[in-house]
ROLUMVEX-843509 format. One record per residue (C-alpha): x, y, z; residue in one letter. Coordinates in steps of 0.5 Angstrom, whole numbers. Layout:
residues N
VOKE | px | py | pz | res
VOKE | X | Y | Z | a
...
***
This chain:
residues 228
VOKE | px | py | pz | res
VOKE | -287 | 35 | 201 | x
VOKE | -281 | 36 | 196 | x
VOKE | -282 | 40 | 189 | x
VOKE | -280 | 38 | 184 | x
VOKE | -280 | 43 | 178 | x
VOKE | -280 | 39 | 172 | x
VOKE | -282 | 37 | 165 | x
VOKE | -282 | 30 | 162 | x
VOKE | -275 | 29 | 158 | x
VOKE | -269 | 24 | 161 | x
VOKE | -266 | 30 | 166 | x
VOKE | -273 | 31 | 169 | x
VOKE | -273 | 23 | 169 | x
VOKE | -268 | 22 | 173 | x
VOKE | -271 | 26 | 179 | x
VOKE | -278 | 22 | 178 | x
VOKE | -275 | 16 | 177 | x
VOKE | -270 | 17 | 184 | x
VOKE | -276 | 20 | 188 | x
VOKE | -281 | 14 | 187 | x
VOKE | -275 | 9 | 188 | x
VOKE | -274 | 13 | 195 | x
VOKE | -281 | 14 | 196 | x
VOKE | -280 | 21 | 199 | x
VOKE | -286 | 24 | 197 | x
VOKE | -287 | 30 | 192 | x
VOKE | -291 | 35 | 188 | x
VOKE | -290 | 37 | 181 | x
VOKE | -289 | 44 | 178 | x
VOKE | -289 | 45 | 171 | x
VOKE | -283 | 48 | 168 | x
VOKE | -286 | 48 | 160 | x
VOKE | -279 | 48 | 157 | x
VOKE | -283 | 50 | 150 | x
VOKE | -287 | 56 | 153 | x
VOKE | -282 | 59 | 156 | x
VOKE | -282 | 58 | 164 | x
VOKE | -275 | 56 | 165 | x
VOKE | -273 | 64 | 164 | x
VOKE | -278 | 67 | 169 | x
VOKE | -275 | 70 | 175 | x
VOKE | -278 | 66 | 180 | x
VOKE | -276 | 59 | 178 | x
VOKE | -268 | 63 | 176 | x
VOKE | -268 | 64 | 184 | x
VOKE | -267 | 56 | 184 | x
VOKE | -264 | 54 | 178 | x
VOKE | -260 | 60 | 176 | x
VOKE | -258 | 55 | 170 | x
VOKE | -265 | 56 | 167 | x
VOKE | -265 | 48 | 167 | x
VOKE | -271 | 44 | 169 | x
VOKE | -270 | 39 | 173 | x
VOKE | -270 | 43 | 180 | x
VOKE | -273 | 42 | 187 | x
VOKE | -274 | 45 | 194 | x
VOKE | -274 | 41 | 200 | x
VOKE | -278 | 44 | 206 | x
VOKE | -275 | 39 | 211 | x
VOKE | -268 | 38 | 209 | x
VOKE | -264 | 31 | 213 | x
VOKE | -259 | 37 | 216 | x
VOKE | -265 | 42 | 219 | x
VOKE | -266 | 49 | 217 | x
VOKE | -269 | 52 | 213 | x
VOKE | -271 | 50 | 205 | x
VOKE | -265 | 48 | 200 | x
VOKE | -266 | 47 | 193 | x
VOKE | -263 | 44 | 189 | x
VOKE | -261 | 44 | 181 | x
VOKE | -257 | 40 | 177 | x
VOKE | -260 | 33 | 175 | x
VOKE | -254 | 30 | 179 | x
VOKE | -253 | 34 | 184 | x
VOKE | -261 | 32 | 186 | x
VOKE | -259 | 25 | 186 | x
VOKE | -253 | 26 | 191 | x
VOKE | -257 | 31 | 195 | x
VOKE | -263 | 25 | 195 | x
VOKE | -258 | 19 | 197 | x
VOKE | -255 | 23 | 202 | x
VOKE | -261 | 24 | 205 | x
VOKE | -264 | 18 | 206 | x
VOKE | -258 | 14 | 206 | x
VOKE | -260 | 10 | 201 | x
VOKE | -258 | 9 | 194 | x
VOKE | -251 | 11 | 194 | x
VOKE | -246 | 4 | 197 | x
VOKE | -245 | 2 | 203 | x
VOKE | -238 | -1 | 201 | x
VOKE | -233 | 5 | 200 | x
VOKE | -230 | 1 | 193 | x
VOKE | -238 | 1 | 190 | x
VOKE | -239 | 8 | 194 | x
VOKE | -233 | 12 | 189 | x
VOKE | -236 | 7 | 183 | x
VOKE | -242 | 9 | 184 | x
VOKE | -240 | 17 | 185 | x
VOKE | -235 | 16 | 178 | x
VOKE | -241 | 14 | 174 | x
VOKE | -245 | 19 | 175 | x
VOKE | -240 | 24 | 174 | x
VOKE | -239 | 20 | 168 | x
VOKE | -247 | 21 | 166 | x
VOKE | -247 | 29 | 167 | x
VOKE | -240 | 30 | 163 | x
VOKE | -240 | 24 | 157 | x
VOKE | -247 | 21 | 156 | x
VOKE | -252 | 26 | 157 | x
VOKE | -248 | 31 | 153 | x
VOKE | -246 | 27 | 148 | x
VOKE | -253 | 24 | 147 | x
VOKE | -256 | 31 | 147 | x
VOKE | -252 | 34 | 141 | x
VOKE | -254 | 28 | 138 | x
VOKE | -260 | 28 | 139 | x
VOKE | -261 | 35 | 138 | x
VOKE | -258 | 35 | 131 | x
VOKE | -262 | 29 | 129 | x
VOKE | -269 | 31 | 130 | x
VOKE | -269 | 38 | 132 | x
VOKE | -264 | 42 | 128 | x
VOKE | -266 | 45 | 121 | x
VOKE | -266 | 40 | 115 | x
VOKE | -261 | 38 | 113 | x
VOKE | -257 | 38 | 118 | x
VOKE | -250 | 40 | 118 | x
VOKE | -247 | 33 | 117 | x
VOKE | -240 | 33 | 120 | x
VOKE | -244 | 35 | 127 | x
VOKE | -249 | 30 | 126 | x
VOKE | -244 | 24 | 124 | x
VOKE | -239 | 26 | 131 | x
VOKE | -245 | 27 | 135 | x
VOKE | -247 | 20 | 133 | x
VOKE | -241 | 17 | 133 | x
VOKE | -240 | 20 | 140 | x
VOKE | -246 | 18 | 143 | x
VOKE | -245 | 11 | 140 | x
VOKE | -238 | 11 | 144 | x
VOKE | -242 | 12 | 150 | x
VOKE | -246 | 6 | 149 | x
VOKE | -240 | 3 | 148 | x
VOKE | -238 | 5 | 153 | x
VOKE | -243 | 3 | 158 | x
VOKE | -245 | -4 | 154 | x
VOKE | -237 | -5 | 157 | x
VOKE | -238 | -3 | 164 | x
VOKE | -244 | -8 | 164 | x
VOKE | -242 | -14 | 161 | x
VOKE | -239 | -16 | 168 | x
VOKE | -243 | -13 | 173 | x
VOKE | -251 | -14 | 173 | x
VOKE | -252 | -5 | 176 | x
VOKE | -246 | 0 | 173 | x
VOKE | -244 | 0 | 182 | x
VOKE | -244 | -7 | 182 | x
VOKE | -251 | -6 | 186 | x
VOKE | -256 | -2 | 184 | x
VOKE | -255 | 6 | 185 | x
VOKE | -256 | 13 | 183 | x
VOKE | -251 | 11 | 178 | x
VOKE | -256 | 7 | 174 | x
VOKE | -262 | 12 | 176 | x
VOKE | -258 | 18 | 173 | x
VOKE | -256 | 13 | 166 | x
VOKE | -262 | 10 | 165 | x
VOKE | -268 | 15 | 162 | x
VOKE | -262 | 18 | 156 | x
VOKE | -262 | 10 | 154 | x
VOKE | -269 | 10 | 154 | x
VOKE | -269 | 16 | 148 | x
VOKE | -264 | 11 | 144 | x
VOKE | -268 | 12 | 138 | x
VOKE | -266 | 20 | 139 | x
VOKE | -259 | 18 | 138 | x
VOKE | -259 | 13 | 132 | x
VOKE | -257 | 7 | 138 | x
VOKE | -260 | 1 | 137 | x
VOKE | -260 | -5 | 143 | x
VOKE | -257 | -10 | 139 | x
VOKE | -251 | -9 | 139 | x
VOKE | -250 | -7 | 146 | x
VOKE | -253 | -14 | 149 | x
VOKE | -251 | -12 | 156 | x
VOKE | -254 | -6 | 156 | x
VOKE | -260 | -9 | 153 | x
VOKE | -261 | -13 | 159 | x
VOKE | -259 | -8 | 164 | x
VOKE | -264 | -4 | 160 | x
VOKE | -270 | -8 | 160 | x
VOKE | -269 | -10 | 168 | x
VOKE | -269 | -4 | 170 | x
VOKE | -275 | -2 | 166 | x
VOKE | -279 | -7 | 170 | x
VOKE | -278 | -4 | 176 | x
VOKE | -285 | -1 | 178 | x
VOKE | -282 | 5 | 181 | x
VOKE | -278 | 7 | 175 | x
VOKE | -286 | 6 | 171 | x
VOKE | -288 | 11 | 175 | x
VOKE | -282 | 15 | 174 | x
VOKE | -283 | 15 | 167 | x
VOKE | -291 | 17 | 167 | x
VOKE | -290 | 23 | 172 | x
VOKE | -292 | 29 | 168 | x
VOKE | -294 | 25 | 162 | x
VOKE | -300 | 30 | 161 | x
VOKE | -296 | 36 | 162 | x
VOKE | -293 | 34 | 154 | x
VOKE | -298 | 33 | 151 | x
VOKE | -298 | 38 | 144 | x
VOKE | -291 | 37 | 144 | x
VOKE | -291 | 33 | 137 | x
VOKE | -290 | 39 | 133 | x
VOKE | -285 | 44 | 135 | x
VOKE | -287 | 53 | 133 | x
VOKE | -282 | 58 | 132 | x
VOKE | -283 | 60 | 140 | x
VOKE | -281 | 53 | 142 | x
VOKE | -275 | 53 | 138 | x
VOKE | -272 | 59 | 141 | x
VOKE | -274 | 58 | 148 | x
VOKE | -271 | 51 | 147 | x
VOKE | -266 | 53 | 142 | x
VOKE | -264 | 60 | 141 | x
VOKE | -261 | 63 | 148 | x
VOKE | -255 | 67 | 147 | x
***
């Protein structure tokens, strides 16, 4: 059974969201990102990054001993290769699929992180020449998807890692200022994958381990925050 140190946010979604579509067996271990646990030296030792999401594979396809893994991407590549399942078959959608997802960890899931970041978590009032270019950016990156869609039903042309790493920061859309409508291609592909059973069960995984979170104390602000 796969570990999967996690916590209920778009990174952490990604990894639920690709073990249930696997249906690889899983136990969760809380990393609480407010309280702090993303620093302890236990979970260093496989994240060195100190991020969450992270998962260690008893039984890994290759043999040997455990491998983890961290880097939400790089879960999801590892997963695939695994199984030898959602990653392309066709080498053309093959290098679509592994573009995108680098795409994802470089463009969409930064971008969209400042904007969230300054729109909901920094101090009011936030700063506001950040809060327009990261809102603008991450309205690019919806550009830019809402494009990549209009002509394909999945971002590979069939459905992959690629859709599965995309899809949980458009989910948070309203964190970003972005509103569907004006990306119709990417509503559609939105709605179509959120009708997936396994990407509900992603999405409820942990569910609970969040709860409380509403409100945010000095102590969350400076585990999440305030790292030097």
């Amino acid at each position: 059974m796969i570990d999967l140190y996690y916590f209920p946010t778009p990174n952490g979604w990604k990894v639920s969201i690709a073990l249930e579509e696997l249906e690889l067996p899983y136990r969760i271990v809380c990393v609480n990102i407010a309280k702090g646990d993303q620093f302890e030296p236990g979970f260093l030792k496989i994240s060195p990054n100190n991020r969450m999401p992270a998962i260690v594979d008893p039984e890994p396809a290759f043999g040997g001993a455990a491998v983890s893994v961290f880097e939400s991407g790089a879960i999801l590549l590892y997963l695939a290769e695994k199984t030898g399942r959602l990653l392309p078959a066709d080498p053309h959608r093959r290098v679509a699929a592994i573009e995108w997802m680098f795409w994802q960890m470089a463009n969409q899931g930064p971008m969209c992180g400042q904007a969230g970041h300054f729109r909901n978590y920094a101090p009011k009032p936030a700063d506001p020449y950040a809060l327009e270019r990261y809102t603008n950016e991450a309205h690019r990156v919806y550009r830019v998807l809402d494009l990549r869609l209009s002509e394909r039903e999945f971002v590979a042309d069939e459905f992959s890692m690629a859709d599965i790493l995309c899809w949980p920061w458009v989910h948070l859309r309203g964190h970003h200022g972005q509103d569907l409508a004006e990306f119709p291609a990417l509503g559609r592909w939105y709605e179509k994958l959120l009708a997936r059973p396994a990407f509900q069960r992603g999405l409820a995984a942990g569910a609970e381990l969040a709860a409380g979170m509403a409100g945010m104390d000095d102590e969350a602000r400076r585990n999440l925050f305030g790292q030097r």
